[in-house]
Biopython code that builds the backbone (N, CA, C, O; Angstrom):
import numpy as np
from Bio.PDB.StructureBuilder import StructureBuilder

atoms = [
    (1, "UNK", "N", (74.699, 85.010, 117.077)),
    (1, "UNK", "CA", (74.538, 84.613, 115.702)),
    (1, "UNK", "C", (73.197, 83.902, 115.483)),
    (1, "UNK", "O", (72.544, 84.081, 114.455)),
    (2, "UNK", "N", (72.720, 82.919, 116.685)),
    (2, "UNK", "CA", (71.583, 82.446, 116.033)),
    (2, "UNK", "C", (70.202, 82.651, 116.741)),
    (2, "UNK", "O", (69.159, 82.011, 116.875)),
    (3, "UNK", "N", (70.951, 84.428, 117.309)),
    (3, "UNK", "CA", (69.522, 85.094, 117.394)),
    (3, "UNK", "C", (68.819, 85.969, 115.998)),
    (3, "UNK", "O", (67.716, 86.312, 115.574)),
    (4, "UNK", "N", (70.519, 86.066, 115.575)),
    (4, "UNK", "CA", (70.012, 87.082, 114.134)),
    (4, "UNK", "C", (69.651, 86.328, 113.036)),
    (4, "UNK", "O", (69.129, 86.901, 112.080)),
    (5, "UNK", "N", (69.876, 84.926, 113.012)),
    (5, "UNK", "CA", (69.588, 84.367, 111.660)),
    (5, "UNK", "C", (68.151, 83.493, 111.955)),
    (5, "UNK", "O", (67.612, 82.575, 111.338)),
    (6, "UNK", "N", (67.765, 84.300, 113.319)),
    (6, "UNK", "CA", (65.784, 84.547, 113.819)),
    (6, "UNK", "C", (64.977, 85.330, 113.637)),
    (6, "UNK", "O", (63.825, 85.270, 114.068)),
    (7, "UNK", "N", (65.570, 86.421, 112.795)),
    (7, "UNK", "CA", (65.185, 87.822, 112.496)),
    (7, "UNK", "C", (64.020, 87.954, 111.673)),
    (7, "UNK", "O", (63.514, 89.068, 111.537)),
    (8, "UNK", "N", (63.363, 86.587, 110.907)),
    (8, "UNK", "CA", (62.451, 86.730, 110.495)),
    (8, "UNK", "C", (60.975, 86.285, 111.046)),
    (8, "UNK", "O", (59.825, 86.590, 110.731)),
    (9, "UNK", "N", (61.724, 85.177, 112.292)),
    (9, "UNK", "CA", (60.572, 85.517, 113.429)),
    (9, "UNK", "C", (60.605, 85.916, 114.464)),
    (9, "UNK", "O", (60.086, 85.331, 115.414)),
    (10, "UNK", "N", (61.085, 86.765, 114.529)),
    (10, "UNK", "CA", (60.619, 87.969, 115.444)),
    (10, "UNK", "C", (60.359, 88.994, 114.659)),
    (10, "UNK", "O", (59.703, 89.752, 115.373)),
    (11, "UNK", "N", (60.513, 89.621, 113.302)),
    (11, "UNK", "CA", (59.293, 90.330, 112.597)),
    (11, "UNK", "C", (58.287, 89.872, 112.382)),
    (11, "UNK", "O", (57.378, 90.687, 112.229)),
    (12, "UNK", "N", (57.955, 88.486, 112.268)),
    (12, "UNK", "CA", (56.541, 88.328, 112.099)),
    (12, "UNK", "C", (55.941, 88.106, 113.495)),
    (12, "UNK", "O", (54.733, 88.298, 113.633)),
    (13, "UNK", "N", (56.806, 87.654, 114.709)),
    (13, "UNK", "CA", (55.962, 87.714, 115.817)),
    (13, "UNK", "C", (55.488, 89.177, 116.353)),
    (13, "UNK", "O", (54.418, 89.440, 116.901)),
    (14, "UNK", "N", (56.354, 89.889, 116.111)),
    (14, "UNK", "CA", (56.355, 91.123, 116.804)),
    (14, "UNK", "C", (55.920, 92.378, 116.069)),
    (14, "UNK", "O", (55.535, 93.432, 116.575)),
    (15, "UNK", "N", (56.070, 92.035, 114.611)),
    (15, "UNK", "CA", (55.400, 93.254, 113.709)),
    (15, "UNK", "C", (56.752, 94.977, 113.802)),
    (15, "UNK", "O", (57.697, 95.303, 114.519)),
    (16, "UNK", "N", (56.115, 95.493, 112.772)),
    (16, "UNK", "CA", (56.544, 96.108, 112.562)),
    (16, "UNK", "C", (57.162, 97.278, 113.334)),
    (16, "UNK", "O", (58.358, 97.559, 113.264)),
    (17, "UNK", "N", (56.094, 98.067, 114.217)),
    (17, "UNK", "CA", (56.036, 99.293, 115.381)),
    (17, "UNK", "C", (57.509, 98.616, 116.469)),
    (17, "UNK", "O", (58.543, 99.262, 116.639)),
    (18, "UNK", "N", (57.293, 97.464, 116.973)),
    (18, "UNK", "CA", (58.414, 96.800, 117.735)),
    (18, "UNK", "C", (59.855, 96.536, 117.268)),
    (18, "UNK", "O", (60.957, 96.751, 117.772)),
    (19, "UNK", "N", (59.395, 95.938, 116.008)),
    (19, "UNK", "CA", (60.935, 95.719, 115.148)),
    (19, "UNK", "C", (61.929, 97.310, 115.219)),
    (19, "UNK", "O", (63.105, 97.535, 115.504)),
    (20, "UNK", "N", (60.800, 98.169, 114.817)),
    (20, "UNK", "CA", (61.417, 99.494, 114.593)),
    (20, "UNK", "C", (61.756, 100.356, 115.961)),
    (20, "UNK", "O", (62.734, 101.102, 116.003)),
    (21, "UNK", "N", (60.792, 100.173, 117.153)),
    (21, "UNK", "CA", (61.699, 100.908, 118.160)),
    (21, "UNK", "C", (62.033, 99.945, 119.091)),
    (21, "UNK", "O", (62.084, 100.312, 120.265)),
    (22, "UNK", "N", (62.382, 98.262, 118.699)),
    (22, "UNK", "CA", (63.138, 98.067, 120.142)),
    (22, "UNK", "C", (64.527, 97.038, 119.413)),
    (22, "UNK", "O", (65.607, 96.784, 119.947)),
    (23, "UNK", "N", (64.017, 96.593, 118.022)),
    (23, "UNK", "CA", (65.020, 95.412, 117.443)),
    (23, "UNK", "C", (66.071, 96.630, 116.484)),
    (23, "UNK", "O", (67.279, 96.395, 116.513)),
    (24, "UNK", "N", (65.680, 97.671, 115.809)),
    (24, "UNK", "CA", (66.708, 98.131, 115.228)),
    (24, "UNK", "C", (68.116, 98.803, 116.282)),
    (24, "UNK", "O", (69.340, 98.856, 116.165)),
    (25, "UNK", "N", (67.133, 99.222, 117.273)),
    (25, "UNK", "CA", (68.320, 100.255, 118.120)),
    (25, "UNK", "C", (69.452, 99.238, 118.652)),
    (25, "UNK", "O", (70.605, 99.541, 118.958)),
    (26, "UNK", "N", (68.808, 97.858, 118.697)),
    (26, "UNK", "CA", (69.680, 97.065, 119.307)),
    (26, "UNK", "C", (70.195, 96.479, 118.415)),
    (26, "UNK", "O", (70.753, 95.487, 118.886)),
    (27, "UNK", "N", (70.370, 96.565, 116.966)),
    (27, "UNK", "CA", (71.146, 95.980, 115.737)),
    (27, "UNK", "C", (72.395, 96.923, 115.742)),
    (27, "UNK", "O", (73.590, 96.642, 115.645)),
    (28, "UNK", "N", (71.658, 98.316, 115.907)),
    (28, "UNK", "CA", (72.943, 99.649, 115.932)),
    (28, "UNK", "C", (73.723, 99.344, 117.068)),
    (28, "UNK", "O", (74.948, 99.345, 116.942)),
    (29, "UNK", "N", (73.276, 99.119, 118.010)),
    (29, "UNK", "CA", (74.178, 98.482, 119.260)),
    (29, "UNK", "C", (75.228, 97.460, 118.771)),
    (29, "UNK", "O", (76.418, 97.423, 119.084)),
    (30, "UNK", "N", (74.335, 96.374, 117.676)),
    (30, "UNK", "CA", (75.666, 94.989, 117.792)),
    (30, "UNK", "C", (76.885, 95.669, 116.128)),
    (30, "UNK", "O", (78.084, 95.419, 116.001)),
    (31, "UNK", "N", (75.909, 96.600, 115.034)),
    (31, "UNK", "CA", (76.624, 97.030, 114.511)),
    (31, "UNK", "C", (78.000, 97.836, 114.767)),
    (31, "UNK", "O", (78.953, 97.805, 113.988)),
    (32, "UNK", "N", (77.971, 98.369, 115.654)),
    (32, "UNK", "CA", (78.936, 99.451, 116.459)),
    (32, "UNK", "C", (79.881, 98.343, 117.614)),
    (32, "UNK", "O", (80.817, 98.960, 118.122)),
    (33, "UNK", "N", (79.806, 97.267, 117.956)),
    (33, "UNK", "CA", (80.643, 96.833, 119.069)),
    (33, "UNK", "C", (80.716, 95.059, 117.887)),
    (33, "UNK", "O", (81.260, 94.081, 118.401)),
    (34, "UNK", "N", (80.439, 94.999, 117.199)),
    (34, "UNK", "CA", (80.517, 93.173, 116.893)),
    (34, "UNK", "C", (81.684, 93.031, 116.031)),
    (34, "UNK", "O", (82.475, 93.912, 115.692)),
    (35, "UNK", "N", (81.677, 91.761, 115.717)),
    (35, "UNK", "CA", (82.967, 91.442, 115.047)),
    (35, "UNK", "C", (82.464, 91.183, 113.512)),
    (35, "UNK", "O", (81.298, 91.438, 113.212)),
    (36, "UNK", "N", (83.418, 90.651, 112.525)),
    (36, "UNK", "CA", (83.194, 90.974, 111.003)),
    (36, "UNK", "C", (82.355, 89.622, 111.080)),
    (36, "UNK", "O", (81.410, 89.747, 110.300)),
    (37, "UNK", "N", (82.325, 88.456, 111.670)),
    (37, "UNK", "CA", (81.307, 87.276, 110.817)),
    (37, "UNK", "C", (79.828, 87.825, 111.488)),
    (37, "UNK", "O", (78.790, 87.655, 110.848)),
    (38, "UNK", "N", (79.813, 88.494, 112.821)),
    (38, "UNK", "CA", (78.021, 88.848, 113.256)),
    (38, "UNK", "C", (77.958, 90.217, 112.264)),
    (38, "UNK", "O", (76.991, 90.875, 112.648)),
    (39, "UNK", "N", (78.622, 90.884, 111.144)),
    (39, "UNK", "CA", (78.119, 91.703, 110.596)),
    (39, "UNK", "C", (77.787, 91.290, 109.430)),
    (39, "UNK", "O", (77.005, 91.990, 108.787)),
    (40, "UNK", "N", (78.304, 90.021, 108.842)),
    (40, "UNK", "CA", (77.864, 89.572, 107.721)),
    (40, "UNK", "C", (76.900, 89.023, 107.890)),
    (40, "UNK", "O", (76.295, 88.780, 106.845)),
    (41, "UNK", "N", (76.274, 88.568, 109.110)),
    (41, "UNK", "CA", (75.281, 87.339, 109.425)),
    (41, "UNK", "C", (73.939, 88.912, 109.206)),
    (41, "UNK", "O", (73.045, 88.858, 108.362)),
    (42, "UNK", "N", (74.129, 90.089, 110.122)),
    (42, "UNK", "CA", (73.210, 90.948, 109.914)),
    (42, "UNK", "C", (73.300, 91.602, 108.824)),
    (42, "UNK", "O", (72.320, 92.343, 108.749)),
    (43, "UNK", "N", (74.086, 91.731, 107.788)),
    (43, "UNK", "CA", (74.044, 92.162, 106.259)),
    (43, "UNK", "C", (72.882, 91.514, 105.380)),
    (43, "UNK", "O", (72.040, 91.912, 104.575)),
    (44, "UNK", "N", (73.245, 90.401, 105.911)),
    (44, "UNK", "CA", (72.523, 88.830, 105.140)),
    (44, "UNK", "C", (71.293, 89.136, 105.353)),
    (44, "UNK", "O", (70.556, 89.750, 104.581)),
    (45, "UNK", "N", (70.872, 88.449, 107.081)),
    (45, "UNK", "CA", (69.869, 88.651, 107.398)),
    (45, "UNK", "C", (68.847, 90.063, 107.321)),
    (45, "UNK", "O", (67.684, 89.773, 107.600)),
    (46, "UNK", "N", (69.023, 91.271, 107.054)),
    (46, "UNK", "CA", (68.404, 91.701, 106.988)),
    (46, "UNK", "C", (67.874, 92.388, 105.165)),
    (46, "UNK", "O", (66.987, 93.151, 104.783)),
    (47, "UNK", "N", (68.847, 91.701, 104.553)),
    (47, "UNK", "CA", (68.191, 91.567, 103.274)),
    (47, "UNK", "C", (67.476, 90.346, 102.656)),
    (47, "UNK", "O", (66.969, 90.295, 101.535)),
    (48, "UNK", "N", (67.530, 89.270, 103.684)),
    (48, "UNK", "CA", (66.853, 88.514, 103.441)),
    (48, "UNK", "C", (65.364, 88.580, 104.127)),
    (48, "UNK", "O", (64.448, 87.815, 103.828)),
    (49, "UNK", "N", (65.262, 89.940, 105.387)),
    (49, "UNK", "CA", (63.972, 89.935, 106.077)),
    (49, "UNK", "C", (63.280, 91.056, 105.785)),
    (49, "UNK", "O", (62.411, 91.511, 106.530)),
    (50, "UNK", "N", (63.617, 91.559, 104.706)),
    (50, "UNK", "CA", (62.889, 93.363, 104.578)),
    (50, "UNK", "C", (61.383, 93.037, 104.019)),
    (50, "UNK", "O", (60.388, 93.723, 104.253)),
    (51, "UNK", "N", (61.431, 91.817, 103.212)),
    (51, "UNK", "CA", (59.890, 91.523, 102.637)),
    (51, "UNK", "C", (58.731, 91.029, 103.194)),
    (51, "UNK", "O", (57.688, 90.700, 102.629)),
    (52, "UNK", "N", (59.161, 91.001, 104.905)),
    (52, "UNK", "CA", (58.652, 90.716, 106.284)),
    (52, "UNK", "C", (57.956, 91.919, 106.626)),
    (52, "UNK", "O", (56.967, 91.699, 107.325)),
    (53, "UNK", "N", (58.177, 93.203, 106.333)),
    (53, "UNK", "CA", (57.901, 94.311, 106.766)),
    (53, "UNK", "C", (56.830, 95.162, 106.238)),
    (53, "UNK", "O", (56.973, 95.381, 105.035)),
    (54, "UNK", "N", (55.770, 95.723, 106.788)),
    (54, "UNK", "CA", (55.299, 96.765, 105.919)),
    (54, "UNK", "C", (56.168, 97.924, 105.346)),
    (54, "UNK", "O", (56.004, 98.386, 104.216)),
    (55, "UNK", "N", (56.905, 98.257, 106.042)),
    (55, "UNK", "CA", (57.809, 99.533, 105.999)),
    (55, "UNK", "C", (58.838, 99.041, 105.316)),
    (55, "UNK", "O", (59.849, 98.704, 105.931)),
    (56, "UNK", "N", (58.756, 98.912, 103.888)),
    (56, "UNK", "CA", (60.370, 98.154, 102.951)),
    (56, "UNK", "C", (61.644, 99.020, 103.639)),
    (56, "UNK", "O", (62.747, 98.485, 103.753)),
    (57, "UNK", "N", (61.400, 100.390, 104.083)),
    (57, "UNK", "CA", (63.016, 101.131, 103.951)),
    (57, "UNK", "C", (63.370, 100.565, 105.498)),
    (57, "UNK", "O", (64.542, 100.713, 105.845)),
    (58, "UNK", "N", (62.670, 100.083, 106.223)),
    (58, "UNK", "CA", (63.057, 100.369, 107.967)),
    (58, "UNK", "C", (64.808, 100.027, 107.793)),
    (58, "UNK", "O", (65.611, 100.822, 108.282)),
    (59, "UNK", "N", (65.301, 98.748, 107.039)),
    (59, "UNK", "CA", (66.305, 98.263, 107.103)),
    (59, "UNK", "C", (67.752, 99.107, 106.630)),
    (59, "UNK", "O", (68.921, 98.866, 106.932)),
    (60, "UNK", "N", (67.188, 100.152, 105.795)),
    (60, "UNK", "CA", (68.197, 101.031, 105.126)),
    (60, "UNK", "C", (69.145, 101.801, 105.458)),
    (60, "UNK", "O", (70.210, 101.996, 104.871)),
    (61, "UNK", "N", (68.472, 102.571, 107.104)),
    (61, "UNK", "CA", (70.263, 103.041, 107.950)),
    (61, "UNK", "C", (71.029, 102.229, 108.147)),
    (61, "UNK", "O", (72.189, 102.637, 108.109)),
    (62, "UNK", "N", (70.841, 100.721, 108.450)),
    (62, "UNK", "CA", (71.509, 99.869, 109.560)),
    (62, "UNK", "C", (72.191, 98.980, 108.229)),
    (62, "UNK", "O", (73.072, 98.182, 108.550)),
    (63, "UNK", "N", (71.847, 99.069, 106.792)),
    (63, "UNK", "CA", (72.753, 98.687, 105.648)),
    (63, "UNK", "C", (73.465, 99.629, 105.502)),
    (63, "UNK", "O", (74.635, 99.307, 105.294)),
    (64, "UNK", "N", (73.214, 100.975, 105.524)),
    (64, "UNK", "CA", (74.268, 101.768, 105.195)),
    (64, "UNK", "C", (75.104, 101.858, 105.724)),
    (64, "UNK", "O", (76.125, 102.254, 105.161)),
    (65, "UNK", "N", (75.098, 101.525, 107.126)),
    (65, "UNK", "CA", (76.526, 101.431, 108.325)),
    (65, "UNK", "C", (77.429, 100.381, 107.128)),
    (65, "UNK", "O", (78.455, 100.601, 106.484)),
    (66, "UNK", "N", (76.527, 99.203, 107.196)),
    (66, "UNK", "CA", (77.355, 98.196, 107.476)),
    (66, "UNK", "C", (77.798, 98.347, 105.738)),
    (66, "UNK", "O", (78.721, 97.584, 105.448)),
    (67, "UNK", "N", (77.404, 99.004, 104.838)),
    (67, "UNK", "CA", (77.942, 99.504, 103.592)),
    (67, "UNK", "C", (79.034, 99.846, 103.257)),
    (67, "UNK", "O", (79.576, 99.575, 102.185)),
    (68, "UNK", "N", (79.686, 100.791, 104.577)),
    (68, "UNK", "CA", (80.625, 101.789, 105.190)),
    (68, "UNK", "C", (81.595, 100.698, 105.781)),
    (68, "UNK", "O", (82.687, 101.078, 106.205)),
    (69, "UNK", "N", (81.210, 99.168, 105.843)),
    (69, "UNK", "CA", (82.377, 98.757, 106.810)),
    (69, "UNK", "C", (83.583, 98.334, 106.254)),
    (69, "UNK", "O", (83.589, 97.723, 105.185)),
    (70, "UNK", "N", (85.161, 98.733, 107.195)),
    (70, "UNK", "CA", (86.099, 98.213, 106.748)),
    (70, "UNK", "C", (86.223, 96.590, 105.959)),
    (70, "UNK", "O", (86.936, 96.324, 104.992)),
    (71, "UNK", "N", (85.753, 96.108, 106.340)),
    (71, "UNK", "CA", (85.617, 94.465, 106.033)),
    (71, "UNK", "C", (85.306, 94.059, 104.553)),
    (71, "UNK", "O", (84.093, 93.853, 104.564)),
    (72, "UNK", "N", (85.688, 93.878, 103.513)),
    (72, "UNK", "CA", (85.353, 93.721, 102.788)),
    (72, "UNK", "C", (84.162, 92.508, 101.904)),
    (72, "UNK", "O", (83.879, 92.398, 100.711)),
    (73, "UNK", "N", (83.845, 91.992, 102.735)),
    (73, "UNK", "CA", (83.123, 90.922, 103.017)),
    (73, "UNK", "C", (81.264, 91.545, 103.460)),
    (73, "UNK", "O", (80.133, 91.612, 102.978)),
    (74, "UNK", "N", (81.787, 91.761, 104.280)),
    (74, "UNK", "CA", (80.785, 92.860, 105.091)),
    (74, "UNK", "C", (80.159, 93.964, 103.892)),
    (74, "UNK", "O", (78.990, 93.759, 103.566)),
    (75, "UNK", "N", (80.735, 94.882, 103.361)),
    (75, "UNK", "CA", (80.705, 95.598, 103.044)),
    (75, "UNK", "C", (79.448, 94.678, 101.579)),
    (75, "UNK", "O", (78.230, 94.821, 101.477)),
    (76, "UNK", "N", (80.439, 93.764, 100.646)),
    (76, "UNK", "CA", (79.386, 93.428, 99.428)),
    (76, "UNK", "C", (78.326, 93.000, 100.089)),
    (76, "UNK", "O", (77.331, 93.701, 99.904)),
    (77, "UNK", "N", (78.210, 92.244, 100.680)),
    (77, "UNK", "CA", (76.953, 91.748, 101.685)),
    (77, "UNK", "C", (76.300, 92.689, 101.599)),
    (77, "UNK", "O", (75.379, 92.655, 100.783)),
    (78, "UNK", "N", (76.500, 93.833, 102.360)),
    (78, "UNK", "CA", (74.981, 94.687, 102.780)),
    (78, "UNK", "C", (74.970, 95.399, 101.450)),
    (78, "UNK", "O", (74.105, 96.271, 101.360)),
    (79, "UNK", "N", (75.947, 95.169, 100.121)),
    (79, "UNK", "CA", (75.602, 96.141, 99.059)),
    (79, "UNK", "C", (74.622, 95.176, 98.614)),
    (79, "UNK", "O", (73.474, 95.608, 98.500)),
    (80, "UNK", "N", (74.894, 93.586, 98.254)),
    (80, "UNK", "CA", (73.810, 92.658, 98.073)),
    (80, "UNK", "C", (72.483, 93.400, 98.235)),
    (80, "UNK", "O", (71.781, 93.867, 97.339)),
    (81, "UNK", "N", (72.279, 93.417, 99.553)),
    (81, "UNK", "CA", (71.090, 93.343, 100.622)),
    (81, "UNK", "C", (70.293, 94.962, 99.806)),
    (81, "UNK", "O", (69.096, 95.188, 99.624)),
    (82, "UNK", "N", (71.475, 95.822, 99.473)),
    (82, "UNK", "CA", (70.823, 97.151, 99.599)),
    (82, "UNK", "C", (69.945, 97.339, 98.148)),
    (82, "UNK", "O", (68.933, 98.015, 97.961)),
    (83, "UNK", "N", (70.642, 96.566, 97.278)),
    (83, "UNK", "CA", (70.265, 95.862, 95.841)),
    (83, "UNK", "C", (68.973, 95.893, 95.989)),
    (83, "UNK", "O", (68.255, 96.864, 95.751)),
    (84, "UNK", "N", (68.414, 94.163, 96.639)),
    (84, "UNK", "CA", (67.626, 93.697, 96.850)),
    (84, "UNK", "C", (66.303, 94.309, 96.835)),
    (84, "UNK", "O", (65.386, 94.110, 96.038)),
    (85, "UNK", "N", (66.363, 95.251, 98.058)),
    (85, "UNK", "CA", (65.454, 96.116, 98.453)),
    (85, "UNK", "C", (65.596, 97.506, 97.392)),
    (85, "UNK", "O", (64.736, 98.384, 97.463)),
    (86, "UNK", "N", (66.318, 97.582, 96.777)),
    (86, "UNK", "CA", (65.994, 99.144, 96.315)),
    (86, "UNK", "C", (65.490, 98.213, 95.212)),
    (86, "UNK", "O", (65.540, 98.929, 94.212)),
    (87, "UNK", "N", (64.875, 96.606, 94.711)),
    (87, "UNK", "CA", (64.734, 96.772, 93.129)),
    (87, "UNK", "C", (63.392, 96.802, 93.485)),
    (87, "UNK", "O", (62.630, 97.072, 92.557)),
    (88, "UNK", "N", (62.854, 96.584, 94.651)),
    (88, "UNK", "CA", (61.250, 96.415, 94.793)),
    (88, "UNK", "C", (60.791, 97.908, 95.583)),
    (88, "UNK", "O", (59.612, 98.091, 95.886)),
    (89, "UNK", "N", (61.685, 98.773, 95.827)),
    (89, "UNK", "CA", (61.188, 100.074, 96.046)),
    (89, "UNK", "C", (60.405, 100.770, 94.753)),
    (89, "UNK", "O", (60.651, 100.366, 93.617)),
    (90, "UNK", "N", (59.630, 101.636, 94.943)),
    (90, "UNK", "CA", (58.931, 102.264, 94.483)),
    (90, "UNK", "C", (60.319, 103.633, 94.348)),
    (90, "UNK", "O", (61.321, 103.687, 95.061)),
    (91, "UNK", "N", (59.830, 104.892, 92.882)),
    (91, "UNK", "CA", (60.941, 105.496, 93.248)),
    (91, "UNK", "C", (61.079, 106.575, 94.146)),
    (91, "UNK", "O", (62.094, 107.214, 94.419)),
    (92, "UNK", "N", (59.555, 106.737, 94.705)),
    (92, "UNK", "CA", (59.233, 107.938, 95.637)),
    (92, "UNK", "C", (60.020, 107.352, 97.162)),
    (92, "UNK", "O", (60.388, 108.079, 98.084)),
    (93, "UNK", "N", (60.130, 105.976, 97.103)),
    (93, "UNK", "CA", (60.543, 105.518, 98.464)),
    (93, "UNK", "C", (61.955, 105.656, 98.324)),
    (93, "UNK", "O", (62.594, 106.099, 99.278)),
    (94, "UNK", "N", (62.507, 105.348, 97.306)),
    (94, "UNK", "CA", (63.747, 105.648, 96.975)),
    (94, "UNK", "C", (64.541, 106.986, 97.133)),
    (94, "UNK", "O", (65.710, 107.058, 96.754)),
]
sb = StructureBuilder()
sb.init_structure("model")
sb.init_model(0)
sb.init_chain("A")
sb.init_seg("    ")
for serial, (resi, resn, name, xyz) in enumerate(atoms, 1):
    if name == "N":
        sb.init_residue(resn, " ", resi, " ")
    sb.init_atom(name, np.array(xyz, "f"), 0.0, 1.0, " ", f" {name:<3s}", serial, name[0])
structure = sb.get_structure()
């Protein structure tokens, strides 16, 4: 829990190219095996870290899981998050 609610420095330490091939695969990792409060903590956190990024969409598979989750908790969370980021998308990114 309070590696993910670090998520905004380690995008700015590590930048973008890293976030995307070594921190997402391992979000899909904790998405797929974690319990409902570490999915709300990464719902949260990663709509609170997308404006960290050059790449606004990087965050958008790993909301859509958690979009999909039984939990209902979980689920508004990453709709929050998915909000967020689609109001500052452009609509070609969209």
């Amino acid at each position: 829990m309070n590696a993910i609610h670090r998520l905004k420095i380690v995008i700015l330490t590590l930048g973008d190219s890293v976030v995307k091939n070594l921190v997402m695969p391992y979000m899909d990792e904790l998405i797929a095996s974690q319990d409902d409060e570490v999915l709300f903590a990464i719902a949260e956190e990663l709509g609170k870290c997308w404006d960290f990024l050059e790449d606004k969409t990087l965050f958008l598979p790993q909301l859509e899981k958690l979009a999909r989750s039984d939990e209902t908790v979980v689920r508004e969370q990453a709709a929050r998050s998915l909000i967020s980021i689609s109001e500052a998308l452009s609509d070609g990114e969209i």
